[in-house]
Structure formats: C-alpha cells, structure tokens
N, C-alpha and C positions, 0 to 999 in steps of 0.2 A: 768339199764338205758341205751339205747340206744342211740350210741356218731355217730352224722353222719360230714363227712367232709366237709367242706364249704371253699371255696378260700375269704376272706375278703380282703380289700384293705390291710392290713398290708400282707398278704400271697404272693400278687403277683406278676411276678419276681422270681418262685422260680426256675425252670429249669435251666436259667441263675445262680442265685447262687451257686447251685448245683456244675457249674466251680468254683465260686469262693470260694467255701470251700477247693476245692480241691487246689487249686493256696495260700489261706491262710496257708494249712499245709505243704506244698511242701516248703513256705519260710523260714517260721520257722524250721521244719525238718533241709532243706539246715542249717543257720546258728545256731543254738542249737549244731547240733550234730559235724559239724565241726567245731565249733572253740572249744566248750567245752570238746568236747570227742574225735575223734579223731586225734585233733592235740595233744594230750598228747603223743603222740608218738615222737614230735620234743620237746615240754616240756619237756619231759624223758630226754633224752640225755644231753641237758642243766642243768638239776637238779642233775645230776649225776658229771657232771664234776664242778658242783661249790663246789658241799657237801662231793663227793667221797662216798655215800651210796653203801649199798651193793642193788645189783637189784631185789632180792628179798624184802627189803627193798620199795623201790618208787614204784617197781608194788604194794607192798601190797597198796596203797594208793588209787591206778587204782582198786583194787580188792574190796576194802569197797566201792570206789562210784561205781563199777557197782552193787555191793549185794544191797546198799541202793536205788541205784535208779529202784533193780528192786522190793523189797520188797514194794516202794510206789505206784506200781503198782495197785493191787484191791483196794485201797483208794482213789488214784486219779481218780481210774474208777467208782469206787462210787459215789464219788463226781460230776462228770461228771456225771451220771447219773441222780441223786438226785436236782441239781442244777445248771445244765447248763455249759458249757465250759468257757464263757465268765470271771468268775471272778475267777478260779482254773487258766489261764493261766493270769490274771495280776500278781495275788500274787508270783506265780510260777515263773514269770518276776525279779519280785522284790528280793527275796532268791536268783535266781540266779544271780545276779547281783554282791548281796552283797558277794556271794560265793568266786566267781572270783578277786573280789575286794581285799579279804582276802588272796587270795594266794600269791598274790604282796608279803605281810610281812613273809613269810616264814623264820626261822632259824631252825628250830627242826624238825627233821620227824614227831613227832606225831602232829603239827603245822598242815602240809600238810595232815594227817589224816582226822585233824577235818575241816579244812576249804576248802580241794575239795571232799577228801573221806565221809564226811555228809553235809554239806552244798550244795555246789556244785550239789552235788548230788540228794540231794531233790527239787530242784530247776531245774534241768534238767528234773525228772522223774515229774515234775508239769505242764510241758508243752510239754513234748515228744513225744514218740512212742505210750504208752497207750492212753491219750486222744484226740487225732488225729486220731487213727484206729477208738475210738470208735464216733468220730464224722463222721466220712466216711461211718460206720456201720448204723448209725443211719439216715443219709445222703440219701444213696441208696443201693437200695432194690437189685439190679442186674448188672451186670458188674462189682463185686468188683475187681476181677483179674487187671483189669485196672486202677479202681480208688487208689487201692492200690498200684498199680505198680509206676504210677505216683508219688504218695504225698513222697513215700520211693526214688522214684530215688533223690527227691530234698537231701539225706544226701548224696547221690554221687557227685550233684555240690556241695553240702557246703564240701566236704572234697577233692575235686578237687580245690576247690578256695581257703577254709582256711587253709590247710595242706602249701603251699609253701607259701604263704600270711605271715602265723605267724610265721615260718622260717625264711624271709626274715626284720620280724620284730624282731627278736629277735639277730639277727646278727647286728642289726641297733640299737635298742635301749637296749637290754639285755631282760631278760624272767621275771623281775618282772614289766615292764613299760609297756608289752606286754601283760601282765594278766589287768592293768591296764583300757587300750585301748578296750581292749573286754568287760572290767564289765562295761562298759558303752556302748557301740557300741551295741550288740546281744541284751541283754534284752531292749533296747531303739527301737530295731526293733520288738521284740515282742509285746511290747507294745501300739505302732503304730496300728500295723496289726491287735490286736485285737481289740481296741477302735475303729478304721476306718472302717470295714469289717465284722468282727463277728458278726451274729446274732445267737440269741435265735433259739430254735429246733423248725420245724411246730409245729405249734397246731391245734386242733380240736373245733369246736361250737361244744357245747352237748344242748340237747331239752329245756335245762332250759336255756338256756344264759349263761351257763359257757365257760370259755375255760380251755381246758385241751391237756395237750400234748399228739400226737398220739401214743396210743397202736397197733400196728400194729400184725393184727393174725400170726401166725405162718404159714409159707407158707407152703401149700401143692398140688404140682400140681405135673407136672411130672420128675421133677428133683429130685424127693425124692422119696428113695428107703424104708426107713425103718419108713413106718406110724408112727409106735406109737412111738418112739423116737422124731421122728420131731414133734410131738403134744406136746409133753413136754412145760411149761411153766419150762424153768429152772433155779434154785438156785446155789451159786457157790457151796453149801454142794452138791447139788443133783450132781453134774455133776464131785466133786471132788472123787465122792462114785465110778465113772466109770475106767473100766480101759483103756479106751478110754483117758482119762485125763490125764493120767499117763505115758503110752506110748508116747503120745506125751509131758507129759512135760518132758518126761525121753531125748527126741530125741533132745530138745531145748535145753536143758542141756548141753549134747553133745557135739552137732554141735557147739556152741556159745562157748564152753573149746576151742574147735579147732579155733574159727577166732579170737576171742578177743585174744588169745594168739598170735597170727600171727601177727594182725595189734597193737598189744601194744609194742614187741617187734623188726618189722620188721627195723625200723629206726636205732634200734641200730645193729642190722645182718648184715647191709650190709656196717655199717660206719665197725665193726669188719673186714668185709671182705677187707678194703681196700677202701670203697667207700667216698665220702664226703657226710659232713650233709645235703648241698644242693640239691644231687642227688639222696640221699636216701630219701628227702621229697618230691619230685617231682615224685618218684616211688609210693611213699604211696599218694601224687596225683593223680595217673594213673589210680588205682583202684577206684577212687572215683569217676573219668569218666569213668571207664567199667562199672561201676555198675549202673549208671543214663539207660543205654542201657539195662544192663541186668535185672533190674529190670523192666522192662516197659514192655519187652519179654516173662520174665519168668511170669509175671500176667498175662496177654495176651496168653501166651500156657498152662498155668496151667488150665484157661477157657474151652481149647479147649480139651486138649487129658490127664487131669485129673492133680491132686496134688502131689498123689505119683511118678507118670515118672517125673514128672517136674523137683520135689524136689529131685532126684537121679541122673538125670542127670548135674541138677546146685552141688549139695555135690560131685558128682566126679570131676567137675572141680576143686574143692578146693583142694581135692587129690593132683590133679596134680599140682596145686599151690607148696602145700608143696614136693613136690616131686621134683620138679624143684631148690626150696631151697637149698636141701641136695643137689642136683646135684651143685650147684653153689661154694659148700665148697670146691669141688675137682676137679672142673671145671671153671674158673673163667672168661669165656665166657660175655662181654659185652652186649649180643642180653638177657641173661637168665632171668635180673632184668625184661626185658619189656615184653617178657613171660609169667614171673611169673605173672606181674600188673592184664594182660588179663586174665589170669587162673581163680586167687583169687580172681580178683573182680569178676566175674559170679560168684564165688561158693558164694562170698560172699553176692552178690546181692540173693539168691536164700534165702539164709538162713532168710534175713530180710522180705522178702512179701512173703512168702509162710505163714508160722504159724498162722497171726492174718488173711490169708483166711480160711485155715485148721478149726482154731477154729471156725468160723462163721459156717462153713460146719456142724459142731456135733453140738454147743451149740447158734445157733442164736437165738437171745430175747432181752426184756428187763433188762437182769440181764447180757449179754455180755461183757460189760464194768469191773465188776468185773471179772467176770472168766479168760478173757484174762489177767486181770493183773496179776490173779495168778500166770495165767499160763508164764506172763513173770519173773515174779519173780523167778520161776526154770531157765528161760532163761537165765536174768542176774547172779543168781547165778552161773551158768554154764561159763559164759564169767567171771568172776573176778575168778574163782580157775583156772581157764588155765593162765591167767596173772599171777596169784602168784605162779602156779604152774613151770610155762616156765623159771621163773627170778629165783626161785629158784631149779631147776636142770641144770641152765647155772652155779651157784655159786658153785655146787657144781660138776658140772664135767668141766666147761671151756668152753663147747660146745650147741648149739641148736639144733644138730644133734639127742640125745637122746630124746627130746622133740619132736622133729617133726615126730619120727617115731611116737609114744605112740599117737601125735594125728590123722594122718592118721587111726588108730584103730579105735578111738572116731569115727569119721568121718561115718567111713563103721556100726558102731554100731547105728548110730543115722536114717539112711537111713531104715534100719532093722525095727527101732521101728516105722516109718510112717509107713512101708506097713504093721505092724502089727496093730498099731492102725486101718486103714484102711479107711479114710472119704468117698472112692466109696461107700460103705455098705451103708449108711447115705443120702448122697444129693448127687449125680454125677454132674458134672459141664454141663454146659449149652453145649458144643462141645460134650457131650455123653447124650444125654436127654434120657429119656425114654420114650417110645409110651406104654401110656395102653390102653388096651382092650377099645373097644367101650362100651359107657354105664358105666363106671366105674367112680367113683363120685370122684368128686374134688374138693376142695373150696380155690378160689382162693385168696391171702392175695392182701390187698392195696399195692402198691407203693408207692414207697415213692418218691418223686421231684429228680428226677434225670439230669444229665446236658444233 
C-alpha cells in the first residue's frame, strides 16, 4: 500500500515544533540529570560523613544506578518507539519522584541500593538520555550534530545550576530534606513539560484514510558511502551481529569508566586535597558550564570535519583533565581546580553527544531507539565499574593517583576503537559530502519537520 504525506490541520506548526522538542529535552536533560545524577557527587560526601561507609561502599550505590539505568535503555527505546514518548516520560516522572523520595529514609547501605541504585534509577533511564536522543532522531532528519549538541548541553546547565544549588541545600537543611525538595520539584517539572508541550510523532494519511506514523526510507544520497549497509532496514540482533557494534560499544564502555569515575569522585579529591565542600561543588559546577559550550561545538564540528577527529580531540582533553588532577596532589596550585573544570568538561561534553550521533551514522531506522539503548547500556555499564572501581582502589591504597593513571589508558583505548569502528566508511557527515559521478542514481529519503 502506498503511504503518501499530507500536512492536515493537526500537522501544522511543525518546523516551529521541531525547536520546541528540542527546548522540551534540553529542560528535562538540564534538571533530571543534575539534580538526580550528578549531584551525587555533593550527596556522596554527605552520606559518607554521617554513616562513615567505606567509599567503595556508597559508589557501589552510584554503580548499580548507573548499570540499571543503562540496562533500561533498549526498553525504554522500544517503548518510545512502539508507543510514543508522551506516556514512558509521565510514568518515568512518577518512579522517579518516588525514588528520591525514598532516599530521604536512608539508614542501611543496602536501603540506598534499592531506593537510588533501582528505583532512582529506572526512573531517571524512563525519561533520559535514551528517549530524548531517540525523539531528536525521529524529530530530524539532518543537522543532528546540533540538535544533539543542544538538548545534551541542557545536562551542563542542570549540573551548573544543581550541583552548588543542592550543596548549598544541604548545608541549609541536611541531605535527607534535600532529596525531599527534589522528589517533588524535578519530576513536577517533567510532568508539566510533557502534558504542556509534548506531542505525538508526525503521521502519515495512507490511500485508505488511515493514519500511520511516518516510515521514513532509509537515506541514500551522497553522504553515504557504503550502499548496501545504509539500505539495511536494521534490527538490534542484525546490527549487534556487527563488529561495528562492538567497537563502539567497547569505546562507550571505556571512555564513560574514565568520566563517571572522575565526576563521582571528584568532590570528594579535592575536599582530600585540603579543599572546602563548597568549592569543590562549584568546581564540579564548572564543568557543567564548559560542557553547555562544548557540547554545542563538538555537534556542530563533528558535522563538519567528521566523528572520529572530533571525538579524539574532545577524549584528549579529558586526558588532560586527569592529568592536571595527579598534577594537583603534588602541586597544590589554586589556578589547577579551574583548569581541570575547562579540561574535563570538553572531554566530557564530547563523550555525551558524540555516540548517539556515531550510532545514527551505522544504524539509522526505525529500530534506532532500541540499538542505541543497547548500545548505552555498555555505556552506563562502563561509567558505574569506574565509580566502583575508583572508590575501591582509593580504599585500598589511600590515594586517586593510581586510579587516574589506569584511566588515562581507558581513555586512549576508547579513542582507538572509534577510528576502528570507523562511521566515515558508512555515512560521512554533511562538512565532507561526497560528489558522485553524474548520472549515478540516488533516491532521496523524506524529511522529516525540522526547526
């Protein structure tokens, strides 16, 4: 049956939406990810001096919600696919609410397991990274480098605003009154934003009077280097059989061991070093405004002069992040903490909006939503054994020095396996097109409502 496109009064307006999806993920992004996730890093230190756990200990906590929230990952993306974004982000609203809610009553570590390390966590990954990319994805057809650069820098302001925010609340009212204040404040903002703003995905009139949501062909013009790959209609089995897949979930892996290690334990580095809790959260603030910059940059140059330079040049900043660290233990230079902020936030900014371009570049479709989630789910696995991994070789040698060599490795390891993976082979970005031969047949895909 032959599905042709019609603009109906319910359709139109959608160009202008096109901003406004991006501006709904960008808010939610900001406060999800910084009040829930990385302000755990001023949580940490608070949780620590009331219980006296060992730090191995309260990262493992950090280390199950990130495995859980990445492992919900192809579900949520399914779901999002299957059923639309709107009611996977109220429910999502709602778990996470109740997550936070629960940590207020903490007395036992395994307490703070189940109620941030699974709850929390399912509830963050119900309204996150995954189903945000794959509304963007499904969103628009070209420019993603920007549209994802944008909606990602919004976790730079939510972690520039809620990092010293819920510092300055917990010094005020304590860390259980403070989990409090957020399980009501953040998921009351998501909930808003989607019942106000969120709509249903385009649809299509088909010859009979149905509507159905657009299938959009598989693009193939001249940004696609490898025909019969891009012809693919792909499954997450089809595409987990590659080792295209693998390399890069091996590089996600990785890189995410190296920053979630960094930013889980960096509050508590520098209160060590002599620093106050106040200054060290305003540092892990810094980052969250380098990153609103470097994310917007790094989508924006990764468009133009491709995914691999991009991503090598933002993971060596992160190097130099940790590098600046170690230099701080025996250097104890004032200028170093603000250094480092500008370092690690680029390398960190690079790490977040590159991947879920990467993956569109191999596996764009209707089934993207699943794959990326897989594929984050290596991702977050990768970020919670570096948190569990950092807190317990601090317990056991006293120092972050041995940790931050071991991930500097990671780091150069992870870089290796993009340009092996390779996305140039595949689709080259819009800044390196490919002219073919005259007379050489193209068939152009729809577009999709772009801003």
């Amino acid at each position: 049956m032959i599905h042709k496109i019609e603009m109906t009064m319910e359709d139109e307006g959608y160009p202008n939406l096109g901003w406004m999806i991006i501006g709904i993920s960008f808010t939610i992004l900001a406060f999800v990810y910084g009040a829930a996730w990385y302000s755990f890093s001023v949580f940490f230190v608070a949780i620590l001096e009331e219980f006296r756990w060992n730090r191995s200990i309260a990262a493992g906590a950090f280390s199950l919600f990130v495995i859980l929230h990445g492992i919900t990952g192809p579900f949520i993306g399914s779901m999002v696919d299957k059923f639309g974004p709107r009611g996977v982000f109220l429910l999502g609203s709602l778990v996470l609410g109740v997550g936070l809610a629960l940590c207020s009553l903490v007395h036992w570590w395994w307490q703070f397991y189940i109620f941030f390390g699974i709850i929390t966590a399912i509830g963050v990954g119900s309204v996150g990274w995954v189903p945000n990319t794959t509304i963007i994805q499904k969103w628009l057809r070209s420019k993603r480098g920007l549209a994802v650069g944008i909606i990602s820098s919004g976790i730079g302001v939510g972690i520039f605003i809620c990092v010293p925010s819920i510092q300055h609340l917990i010094n005020r009212v304590g860390w259980r009154m403070t989990y409090r204040i957020i399980a009501i404040f953040i998921p009351s903002i998501v909930f808003l934003m989607v019942i106000s703003f969120l709509r249903k995905l385009p649809r299509t009139v088909s010859s009979d009077g149905t509507r159905k949501e657009i299938n959009y062909p598989v693009k193939r013009d001249s940004l696609i280097v490898d025909e019969e790959w891009a012809s693919r209609r792909w499954t997450i089995r089809q595409a987990a059989s590659t080792k295209q897949f693998w390399h890069l979930g091996f590089s996600l892996f990785l890189s995410n061991f190296t920053i979630h290690s960094v930013l889980t334990h960096q509050v508590a580095f520098f209160i060590d070093q002599g620093s106050r809790s106040l200054f060290a959260s305003y540092i892990a603030g810094m980052i969250g405004i380098v990153s609103i910059a470097g994310k917007i940059s790094w989508g924006i140059l990764s468009d133009r002069i491709g995914r691999e330079v991009t991503y090598t040049v933002g993971a060596i900043c992160s190097v130099c992040g940790v590098l600046l660290l170690i230099t701080f233990t025996v250097l104890p230079n004032i200028y170093i903490p603000y250094f480092y902020a500008i370092s690690f936030g680029m390398g960190y900014a690079v790490v977040t909006v590159l991947p879920p371009l990467i993956a569109a570049d191999f596996f764009e479709g209707q089934a993207y939503g699943r794959i990326f989630g897989a594929l984050f789910t290596l991702n977050s696995v990768g970020g919670a054994c570096g948190a569990w991994f950092t807190g317990f070789l601090f317990d056991q040698s006293g120092s972050y020095v041995p940790a931050f060599i071991i991930l500097i490795g990671c780091t150069l390891c992870a870089i290796a396996n993009i340009w092996i993976a390779a996305p140039r082979k595949i689709r080259v970005v819009p800044g390196k097109k490919v002219f073919k031969p005259k007379g050489a047949v193209q068939v152009e895909s729809f577009k999709g409502y772009e801003p």
